[in-house]
C-alpha positions in Angstrom: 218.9 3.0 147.1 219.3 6.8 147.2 218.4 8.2 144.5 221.0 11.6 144.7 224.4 12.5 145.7 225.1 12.8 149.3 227.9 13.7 150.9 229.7 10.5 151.6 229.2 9.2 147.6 230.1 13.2 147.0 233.5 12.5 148.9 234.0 8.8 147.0 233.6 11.0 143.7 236.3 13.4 144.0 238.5 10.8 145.7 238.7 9.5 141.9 239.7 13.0 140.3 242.6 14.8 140.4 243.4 18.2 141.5 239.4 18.7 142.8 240.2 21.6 144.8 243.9 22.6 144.4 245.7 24.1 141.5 249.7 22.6 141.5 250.4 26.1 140.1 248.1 28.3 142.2 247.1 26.5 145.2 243.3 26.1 146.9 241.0 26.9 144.1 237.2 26.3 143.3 237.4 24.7 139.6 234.2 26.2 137.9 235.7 25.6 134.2 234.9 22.5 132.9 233.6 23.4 129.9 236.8 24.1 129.2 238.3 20.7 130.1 236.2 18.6 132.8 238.3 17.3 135.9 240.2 14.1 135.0 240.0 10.4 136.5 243.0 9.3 138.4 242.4 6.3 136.6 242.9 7.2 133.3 246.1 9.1 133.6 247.2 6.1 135.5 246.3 3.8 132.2 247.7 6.8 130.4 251.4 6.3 131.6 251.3 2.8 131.5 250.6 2.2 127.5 252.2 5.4 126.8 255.4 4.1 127.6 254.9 1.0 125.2 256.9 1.3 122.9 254.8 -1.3 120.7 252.4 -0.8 117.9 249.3 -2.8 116.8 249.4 -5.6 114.4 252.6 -7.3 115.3 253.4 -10.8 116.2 253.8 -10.4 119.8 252.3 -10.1 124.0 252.3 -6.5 123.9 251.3 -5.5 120.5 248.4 -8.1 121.4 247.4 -6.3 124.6 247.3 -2.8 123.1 244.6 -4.2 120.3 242.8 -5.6 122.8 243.1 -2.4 124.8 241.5 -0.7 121.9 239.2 -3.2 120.6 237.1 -3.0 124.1 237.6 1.1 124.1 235.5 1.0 120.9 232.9 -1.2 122.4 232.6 0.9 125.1 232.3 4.0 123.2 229.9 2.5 121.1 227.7 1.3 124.6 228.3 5.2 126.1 227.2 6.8 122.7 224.2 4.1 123.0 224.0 3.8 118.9 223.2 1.3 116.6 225.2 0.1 113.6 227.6 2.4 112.3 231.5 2.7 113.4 233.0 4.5 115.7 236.6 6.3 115.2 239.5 8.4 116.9 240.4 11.6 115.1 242.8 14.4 116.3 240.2 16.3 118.0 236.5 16.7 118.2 236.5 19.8 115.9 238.6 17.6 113.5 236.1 15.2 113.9 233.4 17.3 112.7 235.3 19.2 109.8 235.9 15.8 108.6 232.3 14.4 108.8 230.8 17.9 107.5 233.3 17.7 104.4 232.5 14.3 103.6 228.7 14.7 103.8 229.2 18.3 101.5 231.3 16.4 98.8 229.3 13.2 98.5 226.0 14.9 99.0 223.7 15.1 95.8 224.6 17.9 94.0 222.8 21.2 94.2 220.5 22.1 96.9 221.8 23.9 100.4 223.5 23.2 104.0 222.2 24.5 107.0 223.3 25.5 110.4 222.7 27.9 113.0 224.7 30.7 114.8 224.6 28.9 118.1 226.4 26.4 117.6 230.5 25.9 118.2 232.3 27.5 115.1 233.9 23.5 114.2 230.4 22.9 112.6 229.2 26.7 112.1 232.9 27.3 110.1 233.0 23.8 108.5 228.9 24.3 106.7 230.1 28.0 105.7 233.7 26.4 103.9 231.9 23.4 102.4 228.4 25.5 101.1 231.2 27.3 99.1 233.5 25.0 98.0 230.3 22.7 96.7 228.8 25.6 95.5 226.0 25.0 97.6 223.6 27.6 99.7 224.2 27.9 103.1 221.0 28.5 105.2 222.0 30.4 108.3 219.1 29.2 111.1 218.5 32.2 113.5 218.0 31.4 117.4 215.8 32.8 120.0 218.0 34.8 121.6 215.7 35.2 124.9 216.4 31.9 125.3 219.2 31.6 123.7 218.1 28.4 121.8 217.5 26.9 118.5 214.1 24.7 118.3 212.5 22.3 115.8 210.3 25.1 115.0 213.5 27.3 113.7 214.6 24.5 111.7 211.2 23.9 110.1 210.8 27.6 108.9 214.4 27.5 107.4 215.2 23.7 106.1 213.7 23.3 102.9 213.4 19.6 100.6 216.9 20.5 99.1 218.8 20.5 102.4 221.7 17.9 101.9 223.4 18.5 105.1 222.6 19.6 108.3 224.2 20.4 111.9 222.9 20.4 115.4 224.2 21.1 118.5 223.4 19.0 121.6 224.3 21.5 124.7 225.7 25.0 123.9 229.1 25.9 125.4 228.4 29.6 125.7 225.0 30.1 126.3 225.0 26.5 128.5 221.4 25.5 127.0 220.5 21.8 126.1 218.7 21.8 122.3 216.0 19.0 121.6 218.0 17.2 119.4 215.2 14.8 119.0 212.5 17.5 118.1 214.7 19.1 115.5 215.5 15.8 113.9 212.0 15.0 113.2 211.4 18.8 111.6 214.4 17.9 109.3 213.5 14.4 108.3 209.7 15.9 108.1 210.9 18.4 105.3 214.0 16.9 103.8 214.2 12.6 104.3 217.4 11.8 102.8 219.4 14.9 104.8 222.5 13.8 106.5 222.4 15.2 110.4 225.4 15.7 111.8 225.3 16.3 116.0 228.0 18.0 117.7 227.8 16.3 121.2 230.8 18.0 122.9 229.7 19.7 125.1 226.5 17.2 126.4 228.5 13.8 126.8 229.5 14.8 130.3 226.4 15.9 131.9 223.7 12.9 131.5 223.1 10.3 129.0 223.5 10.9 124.9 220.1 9.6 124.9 219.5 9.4 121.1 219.9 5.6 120.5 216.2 5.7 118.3 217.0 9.2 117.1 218.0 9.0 113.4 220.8 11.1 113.0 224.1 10.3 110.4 227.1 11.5 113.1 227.7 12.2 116.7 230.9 13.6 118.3 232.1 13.8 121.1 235.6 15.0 123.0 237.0 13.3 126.2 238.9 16.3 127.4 235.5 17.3 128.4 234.1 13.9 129.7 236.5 13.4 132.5 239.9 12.0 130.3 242.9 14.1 129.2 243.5 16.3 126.0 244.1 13.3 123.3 242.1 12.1 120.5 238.3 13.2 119.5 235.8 10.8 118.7 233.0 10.1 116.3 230.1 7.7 115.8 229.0 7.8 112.1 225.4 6.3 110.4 226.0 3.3 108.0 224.9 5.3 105.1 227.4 7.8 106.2 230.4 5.6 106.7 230.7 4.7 103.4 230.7 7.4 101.3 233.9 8.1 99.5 235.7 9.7 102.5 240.2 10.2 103.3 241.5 6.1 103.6 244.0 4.2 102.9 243.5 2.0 99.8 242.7 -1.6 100.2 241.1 -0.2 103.9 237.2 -1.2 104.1 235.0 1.4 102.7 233.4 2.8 106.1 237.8 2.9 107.2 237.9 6.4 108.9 240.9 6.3 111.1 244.0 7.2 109.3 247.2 5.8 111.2 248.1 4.4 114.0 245.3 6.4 116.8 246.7 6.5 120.6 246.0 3.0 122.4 245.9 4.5 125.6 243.3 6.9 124.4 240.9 3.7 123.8 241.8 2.6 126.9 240.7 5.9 128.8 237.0 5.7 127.2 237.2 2.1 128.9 238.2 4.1 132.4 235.6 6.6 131.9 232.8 4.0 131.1 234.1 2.1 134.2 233.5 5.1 136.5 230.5 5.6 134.9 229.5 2.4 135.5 230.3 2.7 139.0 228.4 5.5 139.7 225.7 4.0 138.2 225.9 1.0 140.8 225.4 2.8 143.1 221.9 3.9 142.0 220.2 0.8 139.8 220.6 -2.9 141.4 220.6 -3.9 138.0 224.0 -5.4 136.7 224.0 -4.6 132.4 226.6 -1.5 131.7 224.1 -0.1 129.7 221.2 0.4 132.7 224.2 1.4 135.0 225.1 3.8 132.5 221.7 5.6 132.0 221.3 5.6 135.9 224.7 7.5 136.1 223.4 9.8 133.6 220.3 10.5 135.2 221.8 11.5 138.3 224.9 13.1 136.9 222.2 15.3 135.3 220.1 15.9 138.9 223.2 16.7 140.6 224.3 19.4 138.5 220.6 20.7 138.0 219.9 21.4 141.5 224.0 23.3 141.3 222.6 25.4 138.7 219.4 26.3 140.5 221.6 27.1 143.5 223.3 29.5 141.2 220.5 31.0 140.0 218.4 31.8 142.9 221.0 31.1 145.8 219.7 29.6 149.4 219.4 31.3 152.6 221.3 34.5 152.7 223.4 34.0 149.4 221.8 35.4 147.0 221.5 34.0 143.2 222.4 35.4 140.3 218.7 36.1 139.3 219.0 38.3 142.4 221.1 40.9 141.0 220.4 43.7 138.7 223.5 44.5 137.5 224.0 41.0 136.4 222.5 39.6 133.2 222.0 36.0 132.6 221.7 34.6 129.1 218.4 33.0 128.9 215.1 33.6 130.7 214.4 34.2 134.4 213.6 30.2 135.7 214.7 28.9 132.3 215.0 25.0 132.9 217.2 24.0 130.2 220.8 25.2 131.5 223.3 21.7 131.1 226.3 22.6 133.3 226.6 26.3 132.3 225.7 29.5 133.2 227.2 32.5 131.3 226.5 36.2 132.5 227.5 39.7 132.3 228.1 42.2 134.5 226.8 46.4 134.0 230.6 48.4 134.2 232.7 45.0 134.2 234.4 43.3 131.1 234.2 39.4 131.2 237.9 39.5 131.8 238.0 41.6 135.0 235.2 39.7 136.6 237.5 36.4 135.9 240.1 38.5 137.0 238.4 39.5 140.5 237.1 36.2 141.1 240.3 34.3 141.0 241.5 37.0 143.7 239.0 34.8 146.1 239.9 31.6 144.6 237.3 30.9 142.1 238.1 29.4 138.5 235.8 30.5 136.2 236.5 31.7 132.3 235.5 34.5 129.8 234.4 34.1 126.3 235.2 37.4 124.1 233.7 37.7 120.5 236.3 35.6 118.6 236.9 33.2 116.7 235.3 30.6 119.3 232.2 32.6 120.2 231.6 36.0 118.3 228.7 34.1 116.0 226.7 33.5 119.4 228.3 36.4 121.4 227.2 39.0 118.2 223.0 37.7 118.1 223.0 38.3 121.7 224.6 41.7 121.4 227.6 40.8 124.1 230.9 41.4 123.2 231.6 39.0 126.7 230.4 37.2 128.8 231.8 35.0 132.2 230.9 31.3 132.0 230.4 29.6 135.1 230.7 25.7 134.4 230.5 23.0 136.3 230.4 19.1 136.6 229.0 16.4 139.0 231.8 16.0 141.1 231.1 20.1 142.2 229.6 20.7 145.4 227.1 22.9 146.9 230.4 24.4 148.9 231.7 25.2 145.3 228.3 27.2 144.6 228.0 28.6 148.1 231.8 29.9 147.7 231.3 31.1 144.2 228.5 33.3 145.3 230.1 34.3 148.4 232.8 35.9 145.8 230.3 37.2 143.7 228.2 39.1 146.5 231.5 40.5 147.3 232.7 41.8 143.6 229.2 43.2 142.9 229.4 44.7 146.7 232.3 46.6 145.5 
């Protein structure tokens, strides 16, 4: 079997997304934003409309009621077999960030007392906000981990110079939305546990569940989470895997619910059902790769290409091909990261000498291209401010994205920096 994308299984790809190259509202465009919400499956949407209009609720006495648990009883199994971890539970909340304000709050007020919370500027403000609220409200010290802001990453060595024995909590991000760089989870893990045993580690996998396999089944971590917006569903519920140990500390639930209980109503069935779709394309994809017939094995040979794909889209980006030139090309442009960095998942963020992020979003939609800014906000100043940016334009993409996509984005670029 092939062992990359060509153009045929390219085609069969985007043949299962909507709106690939068209806007409804603009027309032809090239979609370079998915880290702000990843192209969706034409088969969720269509598994979308036909629950949704149920109007049916779990736990009654009757055909549909029955279908919609079962809907959601395999979404759960299949989240658990995409997540790829053991034990634990798995749960719907409003949104990823509620996810993690949730799981950050429970480990603060269940934590021993005393002792600190750590975190680090680059990661998303749901965890970076939620250590800062909680280390006050518990009366706790919040350690703020610096990152190397060359390469605009946080490594097990920056965790082991700032986590000390009385660390209670601590947060990781997997793959950075802004500066588009994949951490070593597993490395920082090990400095943590090394220092402080009994800290709970809590993972914000947002923006990594789209772009290769979670890969940290053996890595012993307390929470994962994860939004499908960004893995190829529509804006509905966030998710979370939780640790045993985790799931049962005193947490929000109804009384008379099991102790490790997190979900608190009645979730969205059809948002179960659209991890099902996802981990059925996935699956797919992965067929088309591995003979072998498990889910999991066709998952982790998805994920291994998914990540190929987009690596060689990012090299492209970088250092172009023929007479495109790459970003790295450019003076006037300036990448976060290091020249031939390796580590980029899906994102490439950049500034341009004379040019707010805003007008360079603004010029290249004139030519068709979708990218996005990030501004120093509430979403990105903590990362923005360490790298002395006040913007910067995010180029993201995901495996459906074709070397066209690159080739046209450059084009458009060559042609802004021209002028």
């Amino acid at each position: 079997m092939s062992d990359s994308i060509n153009a045929e299984l390219l085609g069969q790809i985007r043949a299962r997304f909507h709106h690939v190259d068209t806007c409804p509202y603009a027309g032809r465009r090239v979609y370079l934003e998915n880290a702000g919400g990843s192209l969706t499956l034409k088969a969720v949407t269509a598994r979308s409309a036909e629950l949704g209009s149920l109007p049916d609720n779990e736990g009654r006495d009757n055909a549909a009621s029955k279908a919609l648990s079962g809907f959601v009883n395999q979404g759960k199994a299949d989240l658990t077999t995409f997540l790829g971890f053991e034990g634990g539970v798995v749960f719907a909340g409003e949104t990823g960030s509620e996810c993690i304000f949730r799981i950050i709050r429970t480990a603060a007020m269940q934590s021993e007392s005393g002792g600190s919370i750590a975190s680090c500027a680059v990661e998303h403000p749901a965890s970076y906000s939620a250590t800062r609220i909680w280390a006050e409200n518990t009366d706790r010290e919040l350690i703020s981990i610096p990152f190397d802001t060359d390469t605009a990453t946080v490594t097990p060595d920056h965790y082991a110079a700032h986590v000390r024995p009385d660390t209670r909590v601590a947060t990781i991000i997997h793959t950075s939305p802004i500066t588009g760089m994949v951490m070593d989870v597993r490395g920082i893990t090990e400095a943590i546990r090394a220092i402080s045993p009994e800290c709970l580690i809590i993972v914000d996998g947002i923006q990594h569940a789209a772009h290769g396999t979670i890969g940290l089944a053996d890595v012993p971590i307390d929470a994962y989470v994860v939004s499908p917006y960004k893995v190829f569903s529509t804006f509905n519920d966030g998710f979370a895997w939780v640790s045993d140990r985790l799931s049962i500390l005193p947490h929000d639930r109804l009384a008379g619910k099991a102790d490790n209980a997190w979900e608190l109503g009645s979730r969205d069935p059809s948002a179960y059902a659209a991890i099902t779709e996802i981990v059925e394309y996935l699956v797919w994809l992965g067929g088309q790769f591995t003979s072998e017939q498990n889910r999991e094995a066709r998952l982790k040979a998805a994920g291994a290409v998914i990540a190929c794909h987009e690596h060689e889209l990012i090299q492209l980006i970088l250092s172009g091909r023929d007479n495109l030139p790459g970003l790295e090309s450019y003076e006037s442009v300036h990448l976060i990261g290091r020249p031939g960095q390796q580590n980029h998942e899906g994102v490439v963020s950049f500034a341009v000498d004379g040019m707010t992020a805003q007008e360079v979003v603004a010029e290249l939609a004139k030519d068709d291209i979708r990218i996005h800014a990030r501004v120093d906000d509430a979403y990105s100043g903590n990362i923005l401010r360490p790298l002395n940016l006040t913007s910067v334009s995010r180029v993201s993409l995901g495996h459906y994205n074709s070397q066209e996509d690159i080739d046209l984005f450059l084009s458009a670029m060559a042609r802004l920096l021209s002028r």
